[in-house]
TIVEX-866091 format. One record per residue: z, x, y of N, C-alpha, C in turn. Coordinates in Angstrom, 1 decimal, padded with zeros to 4 digits. Each point is the difference from the previous one (the first is absolute). Layout:
REM TIVEX-866091
+--------+--------+--------+--------+--------+--------+--------+--------+--------+
!    npz !    npx !    npy !   capz !   capx !   capy !    cpz !    cpx !    cpy !
+--------+--------+--------+--------+--------+--------+--------+--------+--------+
!      Z !      X !      Y !      Z !      X !      Y !      Z !      X !      Y !
...
+--------+--------+--------+--------+--------+--------+--------+--------+--------+
REM end
This chain:
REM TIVEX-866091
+--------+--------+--------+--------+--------+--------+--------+--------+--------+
!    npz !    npx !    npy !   capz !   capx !   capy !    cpz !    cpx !    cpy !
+--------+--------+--------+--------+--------+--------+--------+--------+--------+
!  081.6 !  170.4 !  089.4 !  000.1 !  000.0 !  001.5 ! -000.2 !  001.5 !  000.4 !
! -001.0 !  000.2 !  001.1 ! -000.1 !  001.5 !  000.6 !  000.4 ! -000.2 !  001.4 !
!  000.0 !  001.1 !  000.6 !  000.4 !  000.1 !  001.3 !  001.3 !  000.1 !  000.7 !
!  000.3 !  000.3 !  001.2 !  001.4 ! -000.1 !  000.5 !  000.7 ! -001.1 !  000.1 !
!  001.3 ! -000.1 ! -000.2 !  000.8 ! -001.4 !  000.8 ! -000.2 ! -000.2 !  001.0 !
!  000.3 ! -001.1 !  000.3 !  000.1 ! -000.4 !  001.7 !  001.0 ! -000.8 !  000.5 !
!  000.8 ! -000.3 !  001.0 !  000.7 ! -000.2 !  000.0 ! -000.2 ! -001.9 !  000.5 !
!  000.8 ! -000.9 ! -000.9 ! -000.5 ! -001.6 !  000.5 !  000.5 !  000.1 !  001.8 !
! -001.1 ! -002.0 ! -000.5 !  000.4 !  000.0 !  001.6 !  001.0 ! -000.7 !  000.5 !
!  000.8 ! -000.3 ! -000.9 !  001.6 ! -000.9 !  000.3 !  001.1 !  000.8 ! -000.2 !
!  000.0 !  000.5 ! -001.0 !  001.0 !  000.7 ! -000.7 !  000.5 !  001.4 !  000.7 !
! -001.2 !  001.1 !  000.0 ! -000.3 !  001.4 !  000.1 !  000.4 !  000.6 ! -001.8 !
!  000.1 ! -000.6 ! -001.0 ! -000.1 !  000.5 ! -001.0 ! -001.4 !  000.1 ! -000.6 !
!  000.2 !  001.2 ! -000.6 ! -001.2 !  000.8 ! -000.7 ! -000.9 ! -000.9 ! -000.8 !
! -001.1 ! -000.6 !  000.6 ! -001.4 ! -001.0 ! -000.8 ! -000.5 !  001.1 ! -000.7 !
! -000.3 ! -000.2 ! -001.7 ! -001.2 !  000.6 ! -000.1 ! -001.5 ! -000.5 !  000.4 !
! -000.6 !  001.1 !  000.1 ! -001.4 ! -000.4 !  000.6 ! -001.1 ! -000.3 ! -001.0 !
! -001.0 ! -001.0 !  000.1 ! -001.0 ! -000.3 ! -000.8 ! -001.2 ! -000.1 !  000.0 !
! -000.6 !  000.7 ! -000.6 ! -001.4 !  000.5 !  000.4 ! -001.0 ! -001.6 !  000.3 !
!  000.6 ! -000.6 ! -001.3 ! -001.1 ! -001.3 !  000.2 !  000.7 ! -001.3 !  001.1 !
!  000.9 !  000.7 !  000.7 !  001.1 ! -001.1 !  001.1 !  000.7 !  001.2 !  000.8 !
! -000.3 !  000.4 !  001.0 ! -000.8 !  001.2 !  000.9 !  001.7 ! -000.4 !  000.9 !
!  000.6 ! -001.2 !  000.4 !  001.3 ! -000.2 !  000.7 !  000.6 ! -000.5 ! -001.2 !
!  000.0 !  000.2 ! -000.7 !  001.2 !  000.1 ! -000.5 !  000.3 ! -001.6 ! -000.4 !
! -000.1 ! -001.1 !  000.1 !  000.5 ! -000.9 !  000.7 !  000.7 ! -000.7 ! -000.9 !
! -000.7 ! -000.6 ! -001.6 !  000.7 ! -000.4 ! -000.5 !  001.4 !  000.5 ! -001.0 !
!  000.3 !  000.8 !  000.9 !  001.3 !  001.2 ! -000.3 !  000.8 ! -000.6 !  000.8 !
! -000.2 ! -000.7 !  001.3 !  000.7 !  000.2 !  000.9 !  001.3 ! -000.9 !  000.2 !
!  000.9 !  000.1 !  000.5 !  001.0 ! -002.0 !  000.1 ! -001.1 ! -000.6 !  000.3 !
! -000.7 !  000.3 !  001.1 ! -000.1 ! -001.3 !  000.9 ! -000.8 ! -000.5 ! -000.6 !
! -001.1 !  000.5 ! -001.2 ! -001.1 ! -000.4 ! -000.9 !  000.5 ! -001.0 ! -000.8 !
!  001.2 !  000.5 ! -000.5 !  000.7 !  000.1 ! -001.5 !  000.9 ! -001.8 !  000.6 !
! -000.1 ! -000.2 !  000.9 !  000.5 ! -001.7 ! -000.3 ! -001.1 ! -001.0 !  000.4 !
! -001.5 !  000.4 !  000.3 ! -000.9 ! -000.8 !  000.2 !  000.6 ! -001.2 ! -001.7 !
! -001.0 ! -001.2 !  000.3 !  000.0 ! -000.8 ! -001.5 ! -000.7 !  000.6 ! -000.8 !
!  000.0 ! -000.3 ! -001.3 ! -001.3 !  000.5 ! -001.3 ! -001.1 ! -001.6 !  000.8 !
! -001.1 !  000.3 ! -000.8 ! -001.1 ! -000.9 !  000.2 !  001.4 ! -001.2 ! -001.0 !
! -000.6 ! -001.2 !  000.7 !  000.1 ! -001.1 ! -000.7 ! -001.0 ! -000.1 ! -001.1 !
!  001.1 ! -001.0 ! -001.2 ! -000.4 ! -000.1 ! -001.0 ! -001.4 ! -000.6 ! -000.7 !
! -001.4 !  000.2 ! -000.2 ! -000.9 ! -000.6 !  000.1 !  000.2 ! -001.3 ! -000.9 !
!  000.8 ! -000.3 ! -001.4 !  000.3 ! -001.1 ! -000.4 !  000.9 ! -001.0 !  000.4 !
! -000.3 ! -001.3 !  000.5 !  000.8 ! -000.6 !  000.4 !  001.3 ! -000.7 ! -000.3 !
!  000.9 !  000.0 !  000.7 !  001.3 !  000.0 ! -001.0 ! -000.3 ! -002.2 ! -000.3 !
!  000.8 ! -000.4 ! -000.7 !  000.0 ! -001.3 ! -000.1 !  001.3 ! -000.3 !  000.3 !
!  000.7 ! -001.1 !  000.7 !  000.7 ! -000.7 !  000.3 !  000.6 ! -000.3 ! -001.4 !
!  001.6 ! -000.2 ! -000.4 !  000.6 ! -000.5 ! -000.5 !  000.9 ! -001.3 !  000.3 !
!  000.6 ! -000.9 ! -001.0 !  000.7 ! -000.8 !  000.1 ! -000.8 ! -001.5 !  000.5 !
!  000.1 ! -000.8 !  001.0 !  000.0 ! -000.9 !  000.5 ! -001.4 !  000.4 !  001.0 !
!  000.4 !  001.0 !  000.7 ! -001.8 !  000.7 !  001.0 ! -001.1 ! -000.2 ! -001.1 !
!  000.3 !  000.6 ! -001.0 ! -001.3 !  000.2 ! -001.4 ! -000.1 ! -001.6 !  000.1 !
! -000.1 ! -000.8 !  000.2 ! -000.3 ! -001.3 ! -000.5 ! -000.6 ! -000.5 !  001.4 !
!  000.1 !  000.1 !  001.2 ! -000.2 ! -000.1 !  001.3 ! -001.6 !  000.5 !  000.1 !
! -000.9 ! -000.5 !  000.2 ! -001.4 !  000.8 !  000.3 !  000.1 !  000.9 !  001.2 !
! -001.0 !  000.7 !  000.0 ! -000.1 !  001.2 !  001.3 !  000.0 ! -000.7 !  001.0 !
! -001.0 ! -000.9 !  000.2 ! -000.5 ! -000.1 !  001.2 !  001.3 ! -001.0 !  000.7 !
!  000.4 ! -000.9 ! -001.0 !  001.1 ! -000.9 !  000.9 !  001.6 !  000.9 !  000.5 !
!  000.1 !  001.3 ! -001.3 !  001.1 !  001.2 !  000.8 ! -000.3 !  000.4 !  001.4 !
! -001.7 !  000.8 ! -000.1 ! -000.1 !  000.2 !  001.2 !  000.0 ! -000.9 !  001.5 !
! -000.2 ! -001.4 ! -000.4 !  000.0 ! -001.0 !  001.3 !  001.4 ! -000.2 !  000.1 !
!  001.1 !  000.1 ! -001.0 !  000.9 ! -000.3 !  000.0 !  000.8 !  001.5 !  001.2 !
! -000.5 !  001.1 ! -000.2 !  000.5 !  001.3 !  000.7 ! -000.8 ! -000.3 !  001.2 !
! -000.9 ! -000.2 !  000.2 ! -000.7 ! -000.4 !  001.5 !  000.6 ! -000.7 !  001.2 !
!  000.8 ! -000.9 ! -001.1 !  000.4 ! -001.4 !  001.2 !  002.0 ! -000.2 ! -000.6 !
!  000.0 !  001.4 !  000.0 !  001.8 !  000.2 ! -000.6 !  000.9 ! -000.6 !  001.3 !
! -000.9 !  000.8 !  001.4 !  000.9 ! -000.4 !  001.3 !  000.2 ! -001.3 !  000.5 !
! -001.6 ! -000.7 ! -000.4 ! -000.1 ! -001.2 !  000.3 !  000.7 ! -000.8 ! -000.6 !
!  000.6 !  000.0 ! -001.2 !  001.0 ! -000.4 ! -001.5 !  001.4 !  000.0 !  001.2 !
!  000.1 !  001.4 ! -000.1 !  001.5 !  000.1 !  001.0 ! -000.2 ! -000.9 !  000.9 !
! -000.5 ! -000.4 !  001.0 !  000.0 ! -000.5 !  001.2 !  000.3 ! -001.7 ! -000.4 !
! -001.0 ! -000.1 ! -001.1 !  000.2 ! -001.6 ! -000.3 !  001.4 ! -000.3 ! -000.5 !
!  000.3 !  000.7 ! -000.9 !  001.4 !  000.2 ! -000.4 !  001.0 ! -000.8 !  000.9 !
! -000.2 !  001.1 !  000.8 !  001.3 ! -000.5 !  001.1 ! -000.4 ! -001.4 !  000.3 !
! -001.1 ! -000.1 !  000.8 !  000.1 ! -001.6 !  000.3 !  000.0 ! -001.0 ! -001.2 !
! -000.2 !  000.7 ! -001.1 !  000.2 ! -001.2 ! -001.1 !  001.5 !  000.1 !  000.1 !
!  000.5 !  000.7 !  000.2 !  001.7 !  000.1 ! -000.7 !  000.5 ! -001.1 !  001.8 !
! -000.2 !  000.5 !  000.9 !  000.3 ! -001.1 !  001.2 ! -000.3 ! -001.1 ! -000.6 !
! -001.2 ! -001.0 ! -000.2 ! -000.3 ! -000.5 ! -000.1 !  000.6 ! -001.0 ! -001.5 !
!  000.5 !  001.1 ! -000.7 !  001.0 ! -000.6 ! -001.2 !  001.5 !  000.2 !  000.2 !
!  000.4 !  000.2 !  000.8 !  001.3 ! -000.1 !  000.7 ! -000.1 ! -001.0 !  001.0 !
! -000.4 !  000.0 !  000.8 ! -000.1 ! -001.4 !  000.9 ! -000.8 ! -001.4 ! -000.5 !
! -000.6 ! -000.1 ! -001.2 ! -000.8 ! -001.3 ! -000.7 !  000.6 ! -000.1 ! -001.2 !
! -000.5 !  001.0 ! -000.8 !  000.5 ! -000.4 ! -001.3 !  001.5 ! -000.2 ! -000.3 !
!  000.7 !  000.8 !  000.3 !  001.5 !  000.1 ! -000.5 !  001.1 ! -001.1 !  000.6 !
! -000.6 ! -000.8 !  001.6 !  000.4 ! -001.0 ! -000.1 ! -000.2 ! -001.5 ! -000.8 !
! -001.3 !  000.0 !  000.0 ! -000.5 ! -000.9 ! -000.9 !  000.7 !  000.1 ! -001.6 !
!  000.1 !  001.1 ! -000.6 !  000.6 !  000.1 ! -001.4 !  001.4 ! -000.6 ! -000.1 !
!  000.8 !  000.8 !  001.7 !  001.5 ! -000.9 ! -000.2 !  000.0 ! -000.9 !  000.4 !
! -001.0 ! -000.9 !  001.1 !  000.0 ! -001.3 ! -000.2 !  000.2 ! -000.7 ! -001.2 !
! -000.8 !  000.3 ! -000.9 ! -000.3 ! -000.5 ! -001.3 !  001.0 !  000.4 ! -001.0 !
!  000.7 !  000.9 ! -000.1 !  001.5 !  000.1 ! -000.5 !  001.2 ! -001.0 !  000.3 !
!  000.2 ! -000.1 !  001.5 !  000.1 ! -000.5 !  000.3 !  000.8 ! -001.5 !  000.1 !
! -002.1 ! -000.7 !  000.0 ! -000.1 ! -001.4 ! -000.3 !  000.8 ! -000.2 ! -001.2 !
!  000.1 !  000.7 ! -000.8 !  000.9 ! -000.1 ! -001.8 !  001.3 !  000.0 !  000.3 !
!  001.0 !  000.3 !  001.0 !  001.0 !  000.8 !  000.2 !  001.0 ! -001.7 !  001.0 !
!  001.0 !  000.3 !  000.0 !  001.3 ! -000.9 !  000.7 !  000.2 !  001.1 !  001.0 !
! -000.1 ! -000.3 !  001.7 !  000.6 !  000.6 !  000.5 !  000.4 ! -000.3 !  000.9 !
!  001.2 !  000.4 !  000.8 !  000.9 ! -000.7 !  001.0 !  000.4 !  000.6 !  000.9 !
! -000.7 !  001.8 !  000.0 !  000.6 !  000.9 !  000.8 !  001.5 !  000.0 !  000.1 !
!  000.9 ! -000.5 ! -000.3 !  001.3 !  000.3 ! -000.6 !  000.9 !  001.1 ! -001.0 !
! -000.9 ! -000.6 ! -000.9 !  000.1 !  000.6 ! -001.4 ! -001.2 !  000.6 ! -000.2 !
!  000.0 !  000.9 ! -001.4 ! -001.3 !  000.5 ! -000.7 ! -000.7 ! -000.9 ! -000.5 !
! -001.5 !  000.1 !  000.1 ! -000.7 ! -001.7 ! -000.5 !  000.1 !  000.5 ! -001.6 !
! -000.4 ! -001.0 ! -000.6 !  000.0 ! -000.1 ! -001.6 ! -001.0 ! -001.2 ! -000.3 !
! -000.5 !  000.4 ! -001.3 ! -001.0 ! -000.9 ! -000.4 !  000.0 ! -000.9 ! -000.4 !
! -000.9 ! -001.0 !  000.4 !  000.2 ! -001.1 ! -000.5 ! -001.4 ! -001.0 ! -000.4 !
! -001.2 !  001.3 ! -000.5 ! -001.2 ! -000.4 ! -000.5 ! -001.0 ! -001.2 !  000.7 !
! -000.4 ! -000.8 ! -000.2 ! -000.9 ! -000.6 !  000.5 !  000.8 ! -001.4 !  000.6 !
!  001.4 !  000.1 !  000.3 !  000.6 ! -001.3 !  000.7 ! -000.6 ! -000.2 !  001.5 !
! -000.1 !  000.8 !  000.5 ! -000.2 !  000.1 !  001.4 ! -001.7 ! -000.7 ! -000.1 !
! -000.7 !  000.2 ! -000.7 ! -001.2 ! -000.6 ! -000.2 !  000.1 ! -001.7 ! -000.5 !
!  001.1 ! -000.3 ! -001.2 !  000.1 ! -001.1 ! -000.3 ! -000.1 ! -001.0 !  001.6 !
!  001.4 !  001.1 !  000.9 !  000.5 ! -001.3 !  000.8 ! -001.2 !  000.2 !  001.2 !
! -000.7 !  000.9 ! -000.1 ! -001.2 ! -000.2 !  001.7 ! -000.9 ! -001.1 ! -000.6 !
! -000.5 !  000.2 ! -001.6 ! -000.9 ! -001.2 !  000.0 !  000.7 ! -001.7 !  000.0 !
!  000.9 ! -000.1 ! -000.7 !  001.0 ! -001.3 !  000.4 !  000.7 ! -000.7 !  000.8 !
! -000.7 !  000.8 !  001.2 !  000.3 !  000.0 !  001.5 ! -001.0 ! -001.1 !  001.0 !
!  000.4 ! -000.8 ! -000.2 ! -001.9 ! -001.0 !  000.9 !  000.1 !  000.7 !  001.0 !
!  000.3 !  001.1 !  001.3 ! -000.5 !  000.5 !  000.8 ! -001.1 !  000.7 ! -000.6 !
!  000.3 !  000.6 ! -000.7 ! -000.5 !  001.7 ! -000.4 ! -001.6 ! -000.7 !  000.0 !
! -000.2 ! -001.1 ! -000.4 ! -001.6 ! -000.8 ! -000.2 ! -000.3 !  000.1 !  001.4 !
!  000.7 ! -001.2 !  000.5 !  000.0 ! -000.3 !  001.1 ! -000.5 !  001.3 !  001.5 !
!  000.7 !  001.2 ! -000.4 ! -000.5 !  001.5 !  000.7 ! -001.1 !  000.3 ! -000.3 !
! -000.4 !  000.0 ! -001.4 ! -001.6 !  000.3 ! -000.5 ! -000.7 ! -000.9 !  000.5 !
! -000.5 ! -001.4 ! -000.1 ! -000.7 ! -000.7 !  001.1 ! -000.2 !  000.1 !  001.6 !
!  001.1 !  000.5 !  000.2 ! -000.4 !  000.1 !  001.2 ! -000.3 !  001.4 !  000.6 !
!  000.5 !  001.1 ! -001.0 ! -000.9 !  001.5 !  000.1 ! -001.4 ! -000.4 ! -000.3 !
!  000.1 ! -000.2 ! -001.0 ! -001.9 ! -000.4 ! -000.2 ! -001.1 ! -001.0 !  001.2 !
!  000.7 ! -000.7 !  000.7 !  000.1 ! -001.3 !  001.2 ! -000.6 !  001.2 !  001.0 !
!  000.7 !  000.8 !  000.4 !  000.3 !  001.0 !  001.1 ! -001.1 !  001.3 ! -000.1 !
! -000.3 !  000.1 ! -001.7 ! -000.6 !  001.4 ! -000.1 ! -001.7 ! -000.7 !  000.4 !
! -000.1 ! -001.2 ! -000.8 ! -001.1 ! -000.4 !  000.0 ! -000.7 ! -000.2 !  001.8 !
!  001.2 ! -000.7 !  000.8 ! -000.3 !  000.0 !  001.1 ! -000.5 !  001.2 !  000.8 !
!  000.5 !  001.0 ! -000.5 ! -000.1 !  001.5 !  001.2 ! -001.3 !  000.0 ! -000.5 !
! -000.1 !  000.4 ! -002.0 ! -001.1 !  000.7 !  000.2 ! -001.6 ! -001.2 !  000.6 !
!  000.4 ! -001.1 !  000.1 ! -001.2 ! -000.9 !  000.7 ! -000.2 !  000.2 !  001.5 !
!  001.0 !  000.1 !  000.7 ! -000.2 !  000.5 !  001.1 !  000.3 !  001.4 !  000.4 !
!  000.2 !  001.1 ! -001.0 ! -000.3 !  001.1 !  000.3 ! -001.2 !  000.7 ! -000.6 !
! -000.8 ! -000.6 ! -000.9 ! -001.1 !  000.7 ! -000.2 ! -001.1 ! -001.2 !  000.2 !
!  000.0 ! -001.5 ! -000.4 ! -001.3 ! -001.1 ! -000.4 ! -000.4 !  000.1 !  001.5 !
!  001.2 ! -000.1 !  001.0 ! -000.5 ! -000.3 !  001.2 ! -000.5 !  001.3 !  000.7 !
!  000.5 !  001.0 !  000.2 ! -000.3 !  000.5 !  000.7 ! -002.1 !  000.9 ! -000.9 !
!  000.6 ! -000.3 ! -001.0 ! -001.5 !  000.7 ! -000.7 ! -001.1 ! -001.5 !  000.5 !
!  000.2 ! -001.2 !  000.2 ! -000.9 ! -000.8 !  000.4 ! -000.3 ! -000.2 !  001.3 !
!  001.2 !  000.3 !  000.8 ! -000.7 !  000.4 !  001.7 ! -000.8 !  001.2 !  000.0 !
!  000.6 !  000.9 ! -000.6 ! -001.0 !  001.4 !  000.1 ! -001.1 !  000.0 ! -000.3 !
! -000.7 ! -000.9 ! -001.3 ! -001.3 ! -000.4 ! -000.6 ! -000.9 ! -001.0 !  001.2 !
!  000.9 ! -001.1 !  000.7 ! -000.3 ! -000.8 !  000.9 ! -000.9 !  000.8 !  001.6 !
!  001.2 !  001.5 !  000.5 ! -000.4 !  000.2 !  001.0 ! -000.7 !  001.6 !  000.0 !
! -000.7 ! -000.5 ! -001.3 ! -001.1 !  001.4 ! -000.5 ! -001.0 ! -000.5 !  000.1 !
! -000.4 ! -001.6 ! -000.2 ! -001.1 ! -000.9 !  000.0 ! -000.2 ! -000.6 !  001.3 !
!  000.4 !  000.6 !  001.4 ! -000.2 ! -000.4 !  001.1 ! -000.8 !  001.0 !  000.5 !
! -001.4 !  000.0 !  000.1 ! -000.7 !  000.6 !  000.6 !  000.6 !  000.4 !  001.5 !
!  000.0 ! -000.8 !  000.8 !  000.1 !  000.5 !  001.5 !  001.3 !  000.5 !  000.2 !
!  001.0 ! -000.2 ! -000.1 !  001.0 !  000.7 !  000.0 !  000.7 !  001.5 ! -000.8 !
! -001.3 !  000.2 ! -001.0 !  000.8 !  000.8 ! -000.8 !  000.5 !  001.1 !  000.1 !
! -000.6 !  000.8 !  001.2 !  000.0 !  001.3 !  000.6 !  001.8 ! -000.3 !  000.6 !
!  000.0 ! -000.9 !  000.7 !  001.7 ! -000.6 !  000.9 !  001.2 !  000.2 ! -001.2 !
! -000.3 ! -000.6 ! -001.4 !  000.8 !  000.0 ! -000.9 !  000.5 !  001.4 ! -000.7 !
! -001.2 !  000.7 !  000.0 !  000.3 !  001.3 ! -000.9 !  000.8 !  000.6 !  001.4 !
! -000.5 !  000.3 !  001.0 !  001.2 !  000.6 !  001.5 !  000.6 ! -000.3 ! -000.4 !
!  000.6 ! -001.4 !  000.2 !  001.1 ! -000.9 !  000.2 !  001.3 !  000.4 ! -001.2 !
! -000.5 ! -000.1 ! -001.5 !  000.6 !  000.3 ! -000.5 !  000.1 !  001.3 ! -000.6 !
+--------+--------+--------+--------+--------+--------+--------+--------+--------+
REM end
């Protein structure tokens, strides 16, 4: 190194000066915490990532927030659907009287619903009832609609209308 010191430009301590780097700079603090160049070899993923392809990591980091977001409404959505449904079904297995603590008593509560001539007697006529709606909630109304699409002169009245 030739030449005089100089003094940095953060510090005021004495930089030596460099003929082929004229400020000094990579002397300096403020130089001296830039990064090194990154590594040109690429590093490889260990554990469980190493077995993961690139491309499905990277869609997976793309759409991290959209992950979060669903999250939550999946976790609503399994607090208010699923978890009653499961204790239902615990439940159904279970003796309970709100009195006392229920306790089990395996598939009796099934023995005695099917041994029950109501319990039939309810399913005929849910099926009675379902069959009904969905005839006049979809056969009919999809055959008037087909009906007053095939009326020329009026058709313009019907699409207003409805």
């Amino acid at each position: 190194m030739t030449g005089p010191a100089t003094t940095g430009p953060t510090t005021g301590a004495a930089v030596p000066k460099d003929r082929t780097n004229p400020g000094g700079r990579e002397n300096s603090p403020q130089w001296s915490r830039l990064p090194d160049a990154p590594d040109p070899t690429p590093r490889r993923p260990n554990g469980l990532a190493a077995r993961i392809p690139v491309r499905i990591r990277r869609k997976l980091g793309d759409n991290a927030l959209a992950y979060l977001f669903l999250a939550a409404g999946l976790a609503c959505f399994a607090l208010f659907s699923w978890y009653p449904l499961v204790r239902g079904v615990i439940l159904s297995f279970q003796q309970v009287n709100f009195v006392t603590d229920p306790y089990w008593v395996g598939t009796e509560n099934y023995d005695s619903l099917f041994a029950d001539p109501l319990f039939w007697t309810a399913w005929k006529n849910t099926l009675v009832f379902t069959g009904i709606a969905l005839v006049l909630g979809f056969a009919v109304p999809f055959v008037l609609a087909v009906f007053l699409n095939e009326l020329r002169a009026l058709k313009g009245f019907f699409r207003i209308a409805v």
